[in-house]
C-alpha positions as CSV (number, residue, x, y, z in Angstrom):
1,X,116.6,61.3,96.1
2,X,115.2,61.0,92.7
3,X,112.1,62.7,90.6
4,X,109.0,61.2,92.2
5,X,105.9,60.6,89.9
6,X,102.5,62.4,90.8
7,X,100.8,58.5,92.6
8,X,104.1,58.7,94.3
9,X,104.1,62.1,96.2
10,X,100.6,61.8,97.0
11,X,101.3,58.3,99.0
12,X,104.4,59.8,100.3
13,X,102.2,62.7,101.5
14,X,99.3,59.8,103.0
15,X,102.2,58.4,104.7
16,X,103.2,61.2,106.3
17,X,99.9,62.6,107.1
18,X,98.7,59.2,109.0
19,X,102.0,58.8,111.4
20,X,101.3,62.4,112.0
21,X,97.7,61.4,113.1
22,X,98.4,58.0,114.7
23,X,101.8,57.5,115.4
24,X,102.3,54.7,113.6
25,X,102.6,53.8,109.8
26,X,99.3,52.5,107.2
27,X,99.2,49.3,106.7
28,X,99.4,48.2,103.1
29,X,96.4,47.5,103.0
30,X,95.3,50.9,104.2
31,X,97.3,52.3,101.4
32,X,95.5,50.1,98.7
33,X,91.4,51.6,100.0
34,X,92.9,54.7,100.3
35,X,94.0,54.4,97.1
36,X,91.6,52.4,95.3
37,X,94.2,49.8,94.1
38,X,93.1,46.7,92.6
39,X,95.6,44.5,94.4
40,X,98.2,44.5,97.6
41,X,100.5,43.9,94.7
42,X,99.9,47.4,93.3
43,X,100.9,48.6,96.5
44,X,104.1,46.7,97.1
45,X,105.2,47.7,93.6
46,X,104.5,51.6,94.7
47,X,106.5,51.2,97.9
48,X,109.6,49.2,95.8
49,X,109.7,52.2,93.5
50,X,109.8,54.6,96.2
51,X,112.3,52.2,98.2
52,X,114.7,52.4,95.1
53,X,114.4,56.3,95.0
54,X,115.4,56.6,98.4
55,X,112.1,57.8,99.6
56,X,111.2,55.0,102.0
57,X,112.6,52.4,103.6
58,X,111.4,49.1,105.7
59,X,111.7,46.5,107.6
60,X,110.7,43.2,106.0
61,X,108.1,40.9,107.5
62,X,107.4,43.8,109.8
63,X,104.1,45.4,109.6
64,X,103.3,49.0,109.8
65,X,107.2,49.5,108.9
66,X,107.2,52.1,106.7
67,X,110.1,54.8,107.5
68,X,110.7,58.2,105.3
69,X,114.0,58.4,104.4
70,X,116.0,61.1,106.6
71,X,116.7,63.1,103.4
72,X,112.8,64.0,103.1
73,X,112.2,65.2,106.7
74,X,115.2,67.4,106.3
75,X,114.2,69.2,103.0
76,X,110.3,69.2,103.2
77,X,107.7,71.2,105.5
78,X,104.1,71.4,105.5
79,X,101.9,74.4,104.6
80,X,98.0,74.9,105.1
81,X,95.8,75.9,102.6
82,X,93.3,77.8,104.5
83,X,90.4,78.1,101.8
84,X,89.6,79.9,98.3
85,X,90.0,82.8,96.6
86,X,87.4,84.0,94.0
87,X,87.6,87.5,92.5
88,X,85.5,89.9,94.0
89,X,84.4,87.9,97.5
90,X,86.6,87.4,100.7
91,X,88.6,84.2,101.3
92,X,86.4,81.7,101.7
93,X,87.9,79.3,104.3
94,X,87.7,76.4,105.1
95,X,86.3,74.3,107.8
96,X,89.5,72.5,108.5
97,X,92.6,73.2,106.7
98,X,94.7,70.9,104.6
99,X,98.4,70.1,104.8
100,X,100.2,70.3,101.7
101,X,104.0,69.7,101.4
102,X,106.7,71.9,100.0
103,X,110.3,71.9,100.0
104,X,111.4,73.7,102.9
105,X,113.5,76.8,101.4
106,X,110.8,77.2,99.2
107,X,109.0,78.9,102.4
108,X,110.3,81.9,104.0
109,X,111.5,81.6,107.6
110,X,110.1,83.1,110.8
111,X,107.2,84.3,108.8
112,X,103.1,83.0,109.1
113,X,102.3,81.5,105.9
114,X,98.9,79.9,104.4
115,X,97.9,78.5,101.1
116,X,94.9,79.9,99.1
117,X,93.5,77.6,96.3
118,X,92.6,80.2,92.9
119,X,88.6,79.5,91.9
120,X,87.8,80.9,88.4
121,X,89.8,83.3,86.1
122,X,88.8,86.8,87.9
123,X,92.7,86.7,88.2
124,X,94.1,85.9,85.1
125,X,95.1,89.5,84.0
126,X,97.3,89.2,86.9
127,X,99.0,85.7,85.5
128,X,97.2,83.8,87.8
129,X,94.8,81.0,86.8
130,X,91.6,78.8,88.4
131,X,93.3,76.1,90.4
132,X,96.4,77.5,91.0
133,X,97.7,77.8,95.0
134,X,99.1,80.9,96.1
135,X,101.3,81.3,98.9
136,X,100.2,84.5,101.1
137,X,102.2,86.2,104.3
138,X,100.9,87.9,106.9
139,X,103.1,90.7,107.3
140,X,103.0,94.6,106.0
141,X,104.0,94.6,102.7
142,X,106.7,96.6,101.3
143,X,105.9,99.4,97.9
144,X,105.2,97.2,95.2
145,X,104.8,93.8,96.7
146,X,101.5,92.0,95.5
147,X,98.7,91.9,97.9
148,X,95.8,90.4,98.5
149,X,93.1,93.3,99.1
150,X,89.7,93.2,100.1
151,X,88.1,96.4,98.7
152,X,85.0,97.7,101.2
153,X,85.2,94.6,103.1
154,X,83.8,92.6,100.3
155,X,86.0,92.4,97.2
156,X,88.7,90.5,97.0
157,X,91.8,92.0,94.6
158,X,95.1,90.5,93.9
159,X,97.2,93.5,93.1
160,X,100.9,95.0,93.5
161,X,100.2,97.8,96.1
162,X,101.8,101.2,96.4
163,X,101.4,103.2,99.2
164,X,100.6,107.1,98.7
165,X,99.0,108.9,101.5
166,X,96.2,108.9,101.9
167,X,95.4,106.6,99.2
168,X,96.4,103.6,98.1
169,X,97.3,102.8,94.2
170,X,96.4,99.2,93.5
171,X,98.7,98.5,89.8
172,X,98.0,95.4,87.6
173,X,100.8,93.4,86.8
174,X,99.7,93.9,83.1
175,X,100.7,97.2,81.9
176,X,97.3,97.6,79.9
177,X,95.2,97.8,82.9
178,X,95.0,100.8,85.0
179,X,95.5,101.4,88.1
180,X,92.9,101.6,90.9
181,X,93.3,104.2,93.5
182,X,91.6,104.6,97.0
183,X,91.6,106.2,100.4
184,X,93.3,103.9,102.5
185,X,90.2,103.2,105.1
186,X,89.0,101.5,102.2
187,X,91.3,98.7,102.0
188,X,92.5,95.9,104.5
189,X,95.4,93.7,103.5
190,X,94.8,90.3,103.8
191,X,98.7,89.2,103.0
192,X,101.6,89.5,100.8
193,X,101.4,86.7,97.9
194,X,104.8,85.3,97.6
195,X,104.8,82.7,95.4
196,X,102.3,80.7,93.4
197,X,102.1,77.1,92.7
198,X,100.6,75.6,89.0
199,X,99.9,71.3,87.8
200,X,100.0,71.4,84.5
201,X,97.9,68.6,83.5
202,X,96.9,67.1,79.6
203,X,93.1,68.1,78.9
């Protein structure tokens, strides 16, 4: 399957969120409010170009016909991000979580994995940035994996974690900042952070 462009992912991911709900397909004209297109047209050139990259396919004169190509079920799986993460606070979840797509050996197997969405640049001497998603485990983590700690039951760090009885030393991933250390009781792992996910966009 080819590159699909930004429009295109998201109404691949609108398709596949609404049979998910209902079963059935949108109907064009669902797409287009959803969207805020101008025209049916601008919908039927969307689905064309996602027909010719092997995304879709459809049954003409057939409504509510719109099929994901095999190749996507096969290689995609759904995550959900869960809520926000601001430095110093706990996670701050969500009423409902969201589904967001990924490819699926992108996410590690037999393993309970959420999505936290990055809210201002507490984090940034640990090369993570506001609006990034990271991808968070819920497992014990191994010396040196980073962690998401809550500190006291209130403050929230994003740190690699080494454990040294009966303390814990909390290191930065930049070398210039030291490390924190505390008594163990004083820390609860939220999750292992395994991977994080960044949209470069123009300003």
């Amino acid at each position: 399957m080819q590159l699909l462009t930004k429009k295109q992912r998201e109404i691949i991911d609108y398709i596949t969120e609404y049979q998910l709900a209902h079963k059935i397909s949108p109907s064009f004209r669902e797409i287009k409010e959803h969207f805020g297109f101008s025209s049916l047209g601008s919908v039927h050139n969307h689905i064309h170009a996602l027909k010719k990259k092997g995304a879709l396919t459809t049954k003409e004169h057939t409504p509510r016909s719109l099929f994901l190509t095999q190749e996507r079920h096969a290689k995609n799986s759904t995550l959900p991000l869960i809520g926000n993460l601001r430095g110093g606070m706990p996670i701050e979840l969500y009423s409902t979580s969201h589904p967001i797509h990924f490819p699926s050996d992108w996410i590690p197997k037999e393993e309970e994995c959420f999505l936290l969405k990055i809210v201002g640049d507490d984090f940034i001497e640990e090369q993570i940035q506001h609006d990034d998603l990271i991808l968070v485990v819920t497992r014990p983590p191994l010396a040196g994996e980073t962690v998401i700690v809550l500190v006291d039951t209130h403050t929230a760090m994003i740190k690699k974690m080494f454990l040294e009885p009966p303390y814990l030393r909390l290191a930065s991933s930049n070398p210039h900042v030291q490390s924190i250390i505390l008594r163990e009781e004083h820390a609860t792992i939220q999750g292992v952070v395994l991977s994080l996910f960044r949209h470069y966009r123009a300003d």
